[in-house]
C-alpha positions as CSV (number, residue, x, y, z in Angstrom):
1,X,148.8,83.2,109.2
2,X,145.4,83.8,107.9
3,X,143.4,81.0,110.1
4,X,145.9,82.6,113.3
5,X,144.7,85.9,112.9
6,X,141.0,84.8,112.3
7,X,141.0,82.4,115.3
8,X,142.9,85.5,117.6
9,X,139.9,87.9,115.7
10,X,137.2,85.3,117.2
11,X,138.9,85.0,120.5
12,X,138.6,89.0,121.1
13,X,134.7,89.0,119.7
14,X,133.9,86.4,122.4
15,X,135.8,87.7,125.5
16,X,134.3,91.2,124.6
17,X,130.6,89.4,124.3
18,X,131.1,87.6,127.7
19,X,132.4,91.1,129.4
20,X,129.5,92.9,127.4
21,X,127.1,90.3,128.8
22,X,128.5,91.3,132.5
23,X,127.1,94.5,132.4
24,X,124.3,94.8,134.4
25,X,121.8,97.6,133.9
26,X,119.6,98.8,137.3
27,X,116.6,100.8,137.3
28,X,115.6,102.8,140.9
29,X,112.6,99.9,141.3
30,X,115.2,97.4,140.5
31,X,117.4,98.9,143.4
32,X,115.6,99.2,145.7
33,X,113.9,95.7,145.6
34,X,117.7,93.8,145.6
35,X,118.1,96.3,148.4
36,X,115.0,94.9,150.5
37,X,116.2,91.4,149.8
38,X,120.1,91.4,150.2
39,X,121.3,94.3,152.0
40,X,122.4,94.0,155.7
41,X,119.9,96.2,156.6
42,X,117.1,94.2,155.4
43,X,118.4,91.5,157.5
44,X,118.8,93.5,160.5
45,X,115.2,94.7,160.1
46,X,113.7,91.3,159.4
47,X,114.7,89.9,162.0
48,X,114.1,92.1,164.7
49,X,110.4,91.8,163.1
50,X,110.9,88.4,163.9
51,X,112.0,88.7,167.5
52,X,108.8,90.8,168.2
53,X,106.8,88.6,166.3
54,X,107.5,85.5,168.0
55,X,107.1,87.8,171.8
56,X,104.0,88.5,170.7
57,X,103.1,84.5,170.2
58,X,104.5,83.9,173.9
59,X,101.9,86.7,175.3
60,X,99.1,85.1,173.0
61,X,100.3,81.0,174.4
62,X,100.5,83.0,178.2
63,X,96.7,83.7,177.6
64,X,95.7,79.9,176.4
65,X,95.1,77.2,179.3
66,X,98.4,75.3,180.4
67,X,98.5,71.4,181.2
68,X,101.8,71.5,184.1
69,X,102.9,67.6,185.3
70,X,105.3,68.6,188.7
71,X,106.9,65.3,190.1
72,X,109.5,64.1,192.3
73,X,109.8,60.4,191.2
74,X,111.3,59.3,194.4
75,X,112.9,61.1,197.3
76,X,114.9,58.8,200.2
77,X,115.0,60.8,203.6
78,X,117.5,58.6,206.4
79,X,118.4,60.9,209.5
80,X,117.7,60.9,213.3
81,X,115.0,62.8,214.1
82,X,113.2,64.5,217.7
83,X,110.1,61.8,219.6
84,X,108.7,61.8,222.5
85,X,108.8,58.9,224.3
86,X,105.2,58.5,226.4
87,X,106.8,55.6,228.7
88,X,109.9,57.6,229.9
89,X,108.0,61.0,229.4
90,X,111.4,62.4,227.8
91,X,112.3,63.8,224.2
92,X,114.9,61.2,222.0
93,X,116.5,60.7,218.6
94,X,115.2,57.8,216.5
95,X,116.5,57.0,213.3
96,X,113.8,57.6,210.8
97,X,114.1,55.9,206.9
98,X,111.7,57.7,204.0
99,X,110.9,57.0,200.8
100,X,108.4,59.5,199.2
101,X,107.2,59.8,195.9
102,X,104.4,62.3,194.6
103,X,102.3,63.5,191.2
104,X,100.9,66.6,190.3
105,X,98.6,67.1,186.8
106,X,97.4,70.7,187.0
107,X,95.3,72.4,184.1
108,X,95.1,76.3,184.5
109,X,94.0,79.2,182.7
110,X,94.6,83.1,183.7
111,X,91.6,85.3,184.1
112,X,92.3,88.6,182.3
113,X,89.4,90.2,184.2
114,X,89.9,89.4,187.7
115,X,94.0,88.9,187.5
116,X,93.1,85.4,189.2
117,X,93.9,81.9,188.2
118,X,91.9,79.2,187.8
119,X,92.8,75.7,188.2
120,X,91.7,71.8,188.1
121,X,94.5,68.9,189.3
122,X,94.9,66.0,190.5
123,X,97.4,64.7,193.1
124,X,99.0,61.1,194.1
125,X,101.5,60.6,196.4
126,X,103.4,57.7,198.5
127,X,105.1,57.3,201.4
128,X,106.7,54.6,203.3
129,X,108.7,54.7,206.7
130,X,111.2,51.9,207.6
131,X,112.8,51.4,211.4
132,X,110.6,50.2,213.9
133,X,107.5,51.5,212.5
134,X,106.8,50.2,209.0
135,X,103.8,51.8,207.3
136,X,103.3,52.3,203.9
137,X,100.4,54.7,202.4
138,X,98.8,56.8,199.1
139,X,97.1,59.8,199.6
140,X,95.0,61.0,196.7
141,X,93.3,64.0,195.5
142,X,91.5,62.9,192.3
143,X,90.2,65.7,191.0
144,X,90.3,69.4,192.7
145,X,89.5,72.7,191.6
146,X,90.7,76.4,192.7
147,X,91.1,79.7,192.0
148,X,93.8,82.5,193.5
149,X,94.2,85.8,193.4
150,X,95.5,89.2,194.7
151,X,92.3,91.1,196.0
152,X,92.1,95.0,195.3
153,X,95.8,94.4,193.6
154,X,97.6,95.3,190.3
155,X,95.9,93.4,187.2
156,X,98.8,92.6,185.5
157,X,96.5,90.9,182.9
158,X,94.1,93.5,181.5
159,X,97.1,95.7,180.9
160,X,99.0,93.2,179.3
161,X,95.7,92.6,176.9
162,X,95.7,96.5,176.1
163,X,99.8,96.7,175.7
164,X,100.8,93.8,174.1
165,X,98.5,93.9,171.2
166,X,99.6,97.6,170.5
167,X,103.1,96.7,170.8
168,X,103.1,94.3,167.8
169,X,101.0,96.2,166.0
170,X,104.1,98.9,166.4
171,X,106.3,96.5,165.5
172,X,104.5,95.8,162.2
173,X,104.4,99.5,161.2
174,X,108.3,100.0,162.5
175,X,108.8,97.2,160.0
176,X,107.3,99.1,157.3
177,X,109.0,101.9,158.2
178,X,112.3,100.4,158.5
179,X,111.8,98.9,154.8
180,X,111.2,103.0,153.6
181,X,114.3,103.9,154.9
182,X,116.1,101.2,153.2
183,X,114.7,102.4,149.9
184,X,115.8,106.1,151.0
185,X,119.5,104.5,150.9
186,X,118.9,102.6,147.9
187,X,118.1,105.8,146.4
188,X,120.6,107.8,147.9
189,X,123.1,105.3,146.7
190,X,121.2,104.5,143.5
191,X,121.6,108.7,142.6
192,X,125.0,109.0,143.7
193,X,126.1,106.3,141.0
194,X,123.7,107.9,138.6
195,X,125.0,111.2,139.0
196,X,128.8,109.8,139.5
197,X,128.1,107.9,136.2
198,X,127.0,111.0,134.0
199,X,129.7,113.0,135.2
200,X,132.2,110.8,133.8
201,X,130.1,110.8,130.6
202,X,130.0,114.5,130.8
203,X,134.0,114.6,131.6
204,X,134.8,111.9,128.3
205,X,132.3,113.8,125.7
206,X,134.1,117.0,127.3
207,X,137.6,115.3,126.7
208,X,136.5,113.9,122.8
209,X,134.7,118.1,122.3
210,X,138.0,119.6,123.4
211,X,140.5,117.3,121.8
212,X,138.4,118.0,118.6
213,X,138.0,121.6,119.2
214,X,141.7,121.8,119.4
215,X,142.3,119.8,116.3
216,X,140.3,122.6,114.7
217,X,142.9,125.2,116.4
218,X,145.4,124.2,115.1
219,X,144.2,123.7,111.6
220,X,143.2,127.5,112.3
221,X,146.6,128.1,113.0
222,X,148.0,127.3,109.8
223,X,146.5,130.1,108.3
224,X,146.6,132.4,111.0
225,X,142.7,132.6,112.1
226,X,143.2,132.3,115.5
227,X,145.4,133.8,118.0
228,X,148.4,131.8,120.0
229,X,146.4,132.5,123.4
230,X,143.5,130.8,122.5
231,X,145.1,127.5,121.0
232,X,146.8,127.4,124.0
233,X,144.0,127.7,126.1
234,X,142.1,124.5,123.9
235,X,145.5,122.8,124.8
236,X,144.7,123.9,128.4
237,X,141.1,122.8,128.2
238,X,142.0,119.3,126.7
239,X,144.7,118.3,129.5
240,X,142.1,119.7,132.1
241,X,139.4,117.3,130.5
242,X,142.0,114.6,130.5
243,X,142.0,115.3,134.2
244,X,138.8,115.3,134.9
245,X,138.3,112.1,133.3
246,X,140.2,110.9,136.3
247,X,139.3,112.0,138.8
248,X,135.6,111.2,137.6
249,X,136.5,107.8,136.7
250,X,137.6,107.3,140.1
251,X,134.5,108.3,142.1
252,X,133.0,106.4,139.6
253,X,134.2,103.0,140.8
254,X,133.8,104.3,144.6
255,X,130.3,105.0,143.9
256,X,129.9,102.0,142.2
257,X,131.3,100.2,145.1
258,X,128.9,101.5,147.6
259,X,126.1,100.7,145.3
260,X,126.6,96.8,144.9
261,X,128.1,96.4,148.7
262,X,124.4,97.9,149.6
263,X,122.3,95.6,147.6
264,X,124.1,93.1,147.9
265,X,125.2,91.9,144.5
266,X,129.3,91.3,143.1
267,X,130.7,94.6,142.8
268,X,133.0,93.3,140.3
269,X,130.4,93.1,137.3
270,X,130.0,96.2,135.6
271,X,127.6,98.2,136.8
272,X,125.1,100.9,135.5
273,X,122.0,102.6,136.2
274,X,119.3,104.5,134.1
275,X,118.3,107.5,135.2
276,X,114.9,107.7,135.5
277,X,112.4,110.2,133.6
278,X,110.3,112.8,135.3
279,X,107.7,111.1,138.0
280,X,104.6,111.3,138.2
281,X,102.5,114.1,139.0
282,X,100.6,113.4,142.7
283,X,98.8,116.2,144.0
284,X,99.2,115.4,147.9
285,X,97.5,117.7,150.4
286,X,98.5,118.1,153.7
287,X,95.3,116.9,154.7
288,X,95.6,113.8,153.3
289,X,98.4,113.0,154.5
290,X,98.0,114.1,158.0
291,X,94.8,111.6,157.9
292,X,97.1,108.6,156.5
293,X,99.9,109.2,158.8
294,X,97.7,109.7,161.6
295,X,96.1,105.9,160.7
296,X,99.6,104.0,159.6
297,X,102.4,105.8,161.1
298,X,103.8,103.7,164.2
299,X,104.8,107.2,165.9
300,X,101.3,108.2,167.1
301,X,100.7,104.8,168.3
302,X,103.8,104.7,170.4
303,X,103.0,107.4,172.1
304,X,99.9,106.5,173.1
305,X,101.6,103.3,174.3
306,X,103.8,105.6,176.3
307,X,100.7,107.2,178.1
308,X,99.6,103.4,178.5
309,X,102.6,102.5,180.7
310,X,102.6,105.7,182.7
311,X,99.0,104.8,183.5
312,X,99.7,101.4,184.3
313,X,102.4,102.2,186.7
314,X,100.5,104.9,188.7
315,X,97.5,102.8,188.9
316,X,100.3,99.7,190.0
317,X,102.0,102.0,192.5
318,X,98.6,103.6,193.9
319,X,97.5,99.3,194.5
320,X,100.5,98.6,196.2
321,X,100.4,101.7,198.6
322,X,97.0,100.1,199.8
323,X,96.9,96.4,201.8
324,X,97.9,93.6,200.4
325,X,94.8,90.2,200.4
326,X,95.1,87.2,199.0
327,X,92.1,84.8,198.2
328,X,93.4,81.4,198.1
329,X,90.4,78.7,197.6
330,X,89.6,75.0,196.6
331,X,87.2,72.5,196.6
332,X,88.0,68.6,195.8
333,X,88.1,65.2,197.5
334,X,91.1,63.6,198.7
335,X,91.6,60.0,200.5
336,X,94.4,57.7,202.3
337,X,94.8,54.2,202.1
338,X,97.5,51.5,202.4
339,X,97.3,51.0,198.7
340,X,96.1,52.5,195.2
341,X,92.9,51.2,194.8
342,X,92.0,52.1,198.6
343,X,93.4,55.9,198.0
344,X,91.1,56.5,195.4
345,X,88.1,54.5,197.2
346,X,85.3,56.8,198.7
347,X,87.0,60.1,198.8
348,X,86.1,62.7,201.1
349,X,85.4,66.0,200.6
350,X,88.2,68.9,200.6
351,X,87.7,72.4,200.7
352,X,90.3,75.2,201.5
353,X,89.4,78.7,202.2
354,X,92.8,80.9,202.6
355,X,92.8,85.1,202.9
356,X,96.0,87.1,203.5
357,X,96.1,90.4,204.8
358,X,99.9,92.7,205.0
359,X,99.2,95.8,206.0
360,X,102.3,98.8,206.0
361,X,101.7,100.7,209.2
362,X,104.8,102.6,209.2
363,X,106.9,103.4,205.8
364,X,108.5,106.6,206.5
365,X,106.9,108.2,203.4
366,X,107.8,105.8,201.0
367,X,104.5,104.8,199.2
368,X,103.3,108.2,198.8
369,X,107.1,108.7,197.4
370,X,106.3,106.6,195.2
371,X,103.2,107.3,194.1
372,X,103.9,111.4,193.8
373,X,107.3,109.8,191.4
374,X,104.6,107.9,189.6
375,X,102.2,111.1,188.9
376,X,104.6,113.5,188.0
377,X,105.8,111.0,185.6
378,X,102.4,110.5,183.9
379,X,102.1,114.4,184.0
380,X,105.5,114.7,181.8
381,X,104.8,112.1,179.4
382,X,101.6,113.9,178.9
383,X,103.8,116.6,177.7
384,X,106.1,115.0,176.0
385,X,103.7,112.9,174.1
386,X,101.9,116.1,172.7
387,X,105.3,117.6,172.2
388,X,106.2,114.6,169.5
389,X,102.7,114.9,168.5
390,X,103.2,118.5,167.2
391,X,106.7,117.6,165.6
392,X,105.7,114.8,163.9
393,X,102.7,116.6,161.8
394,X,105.0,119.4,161.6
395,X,107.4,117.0,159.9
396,X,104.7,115.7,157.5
397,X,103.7,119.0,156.6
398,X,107.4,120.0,155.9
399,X,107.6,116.7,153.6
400,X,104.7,117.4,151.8
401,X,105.5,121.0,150.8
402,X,108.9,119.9,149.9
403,X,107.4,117.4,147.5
404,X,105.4,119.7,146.1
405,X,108.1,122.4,145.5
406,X,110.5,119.9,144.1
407,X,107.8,118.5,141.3
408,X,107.8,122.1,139.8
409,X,111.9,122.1,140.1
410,X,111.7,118.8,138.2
411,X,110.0,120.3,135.7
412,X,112.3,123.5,135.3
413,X,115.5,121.9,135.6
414,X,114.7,119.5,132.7
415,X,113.7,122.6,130.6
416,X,116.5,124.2,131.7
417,X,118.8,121.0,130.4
418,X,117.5,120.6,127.2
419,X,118.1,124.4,126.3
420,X,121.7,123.9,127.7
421,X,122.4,121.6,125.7
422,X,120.7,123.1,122.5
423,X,122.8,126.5,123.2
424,X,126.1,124.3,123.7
425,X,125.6,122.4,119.8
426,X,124.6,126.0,118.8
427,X,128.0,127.6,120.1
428,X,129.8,124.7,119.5
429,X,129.0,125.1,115.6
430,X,129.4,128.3,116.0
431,X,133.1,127.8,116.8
432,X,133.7,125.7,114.2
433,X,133.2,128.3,111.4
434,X,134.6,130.6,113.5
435,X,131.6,133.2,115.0
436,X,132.4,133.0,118.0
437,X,135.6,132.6,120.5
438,X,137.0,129.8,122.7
439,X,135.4,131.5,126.1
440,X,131.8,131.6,124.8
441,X,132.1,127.9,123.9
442,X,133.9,127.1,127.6
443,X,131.0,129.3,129.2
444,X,128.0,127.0,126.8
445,X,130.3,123.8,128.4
446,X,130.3,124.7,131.6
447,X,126.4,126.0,131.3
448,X,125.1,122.5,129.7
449,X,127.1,120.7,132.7
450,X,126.2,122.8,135.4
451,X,122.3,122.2,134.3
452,X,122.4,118.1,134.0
453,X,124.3,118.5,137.4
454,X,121.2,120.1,138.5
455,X,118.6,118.2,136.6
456,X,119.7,114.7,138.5
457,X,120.3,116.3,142.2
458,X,116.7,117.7,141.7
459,X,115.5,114.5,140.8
460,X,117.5,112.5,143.4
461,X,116.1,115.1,146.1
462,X,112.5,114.8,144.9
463,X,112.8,110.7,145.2
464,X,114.4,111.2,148.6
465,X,111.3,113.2,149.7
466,X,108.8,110.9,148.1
467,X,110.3,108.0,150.1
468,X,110.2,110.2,153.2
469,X,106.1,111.1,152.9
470,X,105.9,107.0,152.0
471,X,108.1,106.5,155.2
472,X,105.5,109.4,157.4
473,X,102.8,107.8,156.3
474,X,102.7,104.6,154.8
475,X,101.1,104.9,152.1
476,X,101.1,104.3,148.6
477,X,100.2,107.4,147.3
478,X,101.2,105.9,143.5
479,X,98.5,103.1,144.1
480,X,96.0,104.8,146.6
481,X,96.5,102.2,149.3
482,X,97.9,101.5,152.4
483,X,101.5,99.8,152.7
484,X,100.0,98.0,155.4
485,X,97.6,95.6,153.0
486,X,98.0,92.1,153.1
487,X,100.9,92.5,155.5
488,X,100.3,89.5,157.3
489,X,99.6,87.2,153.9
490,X,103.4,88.6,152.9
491,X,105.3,89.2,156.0
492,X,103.5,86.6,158.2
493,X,106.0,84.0,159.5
């Protein structure tokens, strides 16, 4: 019976180490590092990164030279087709048989400056007629250069070479930004387990006080040192505890819920989190902030990429309003011959000269339409821009003064914890020899709760706001540097 109860003994010991070794402690840094790694957000974030990322490599490949092979292997033509005939001076149908092949290797390269294109190929192609005429031939261009171009028209190219590098750049810092906002969730959901965790603590020492208190009640009323309506208001107090326990216990688990679903790790294990101690003292000025945000924040750079497009698309719309020219022009050789060799034997010279002209005589209106549209719209993103650019350092002054009040709450609201809870042992002594009654040690309770209530929402609040200036500015103001350093050593893909 001995050995049974000893091997039952053992059994209890290990399944309460292996639950014990479940429990998994979090800190805020903790947090909010699982939560950049696992949460969905991360993943959302990351990867639209990535599809910028990977946009900006197509504009940079767009800017390198391409190598272009267009072929049609072999192409068999057989219909009857419109001759003259020079004996019976009449038109006729003949039936005509084709076979054509043809080659084209073309190297080109854009020309940001000019908008043109540059190019060097080489052609080869083959054709043979059957019917009553057979003739076989190559024709050859072996080596040919050009360049085209709109004249006095849009340069899509130089604005693509201001836009597109400003665009990932944006990208980068929206990344950055993106990654601050998931730590102001981690830490919104990090403090709302913190503070759901130490109310339950609060609610079971409250439950353990009260039963104890009226344990001492009742003792009291043996001999008649305390009155019916106060035992029956410790009674009152302990089944309210009992309560309370509840209904803490169950936002517990939701808020324990939330936490792991967010970062990403088994909800299932138990779960808590240390609350941490007063932060560090940063004296942030305005001023210094306003410069950092003004250098890192992805805000002031969109806008400007707003007055960008508005530019390009006036100075697009004014071009098109004009004539349209095209310069077209080559210079190469070329050659025929009944076979290969011959094609490519003593080539003649090629040159092509080609200019377009479409000029709009009558449009009823429409490209000055079009260009007014275009001006008022540069006009009003003008406004707009400045607008944003008001708000915005309005909003980093608003998060630096809120950081700075909150540090002096911190330190107030943890002064005003500890002496809650030095007044509540005082009364609570108190009660126990009988100095003073049941209300003053309810009011001490409800005192010493109400302030570690306060202590962690003031602490939550002030991490909230820290993450918000980060998130404004990027910047580290822990670490004195950017957010942005080494981004593309960790980041890059």
């Amino acid at each position: 019976m001995r050995i049974i109860l000893l091997i039952t003994a053992f059994a209890l010991n290990c399944a309460y180490f292996i639950k014990a070794q479940e429990v998994r402690v979090f800190t805020l840094a903790k947090t909010i590092e699982l939560a950049s790694e696992n949460s969905l957000e991360s993943f959302r974030v990351k990867n639209l990164y990535r599809s910028n990322y990977w946009s900006y490599r197509t504009y940079r490949a767009e800017r390198l030279p391409g190598l272009s092979l267009n072929m049609t292997p072999i192409s068999y033509n057989r219909q009857f087709v419109q001759r003259y005939d020079y004996e019976q001076n009449i038109d006729v149908f003949k039936d005509q048989s084709t076979i054509n092949s043809y080659g084209r290797l073309s190297l080109s390269q854009n020309v940001d400056f000019t908008g043109g294109t540059i190019y060097i190929d080489s052609e080869i192609g083959y054709l043979r007629n059957f019917g009553a005429t057979k003739l076989s031939q190559f024709s050859t261009v072996p080596v040919r250069i050009g360049y085209y171009q709109s004249l006095f028209g849009f340069n899509q190219f130089k604005w693509d070479r201001k836009i597109e590098p400003l665009k990932f750049e944006i990208a980068k810092r929206e990344f950055l930004v993106n990654m601050e906002s998931i730590s102001k969730s981690a830490t919104q959901y990090f403090f709302s387990l913190v503070l759901a965790q130490r109310i339950y603590d609060i609610e079971m020492t409250t439950l353990r006080t009260n039963e104890q208190m009226y344990g001492i009640g009742l003792e009291r009323q043996k001999i008649a040192a305390i009155t019916k309506a106060d035992l029956l208001t410790l009674k009152l107090d302990v089944v309210n505890a009992g309560n309370s326990v509840k209904a803490a216990e169950a936002e517990l688990k939701k808020c324990r819920f939330d936490f792991a679903s967010y970062i990403g790790i088994d909800p299932e294990n138990d779960i808590r989190v240390m609350i941490p101690g007063a932060p560090q003292l940063l004296n942030i000025s305005y001023e210094r902030a306003k410069e950092q945000a003004s250098i890192n924040n992805p805000t002031l750079q969109d806008l400007q990429k707003q007055l960008m497009t508005s530019e390009m698309n006036l100075e697009k719309v004014r071009r098109e309003a004009l004539f349209s020219a095209k310069l077209s022009a080559s210079v190469g050789f070329n050659q025929v011959g009944p076979n290969l060799a011959s094609a490519y034997h003593s080539p003649l010279r090629q040159d092509l000269v080609s200019v377009s002209l479409s000029l709009p005589l009558i449009d009823w209106g429409i490209r000055k339409g079009k260009y007014n549209m275009a001006n008022n719209l540069l006009k009003a993103t003008e406004i707009s821009v400045e607008q944003s650019r008001v708000a915005f350092y309005q909003n980093v002054m608003t998060a630096c003064d809120d950081l700075e009040m909150l540090m002096k709450q911190i330190s107030s609201a943890s002064e005003a914890m500890d002496l809650s809870e030095m007044a509540y042992e005082d009364t609570k002594q108190r009660f126990v020899i009988g100095k003073v009654d049941v209300n003053a040690l309810s009011i001490a309770q409800s005192r010493m709760t109400t302030a570690q209530k306060n202590y962690i929402t003031i602490l939550r609040s002030y991490w909230l706001s820290y993450f918000e200036l980060r998130k404004l500015t990027l910047f580290d103001f822990e670490n004195n540097v950017p957010l942005s350093v080494d981004f593309d050593l960790i980041h890059g893909l």
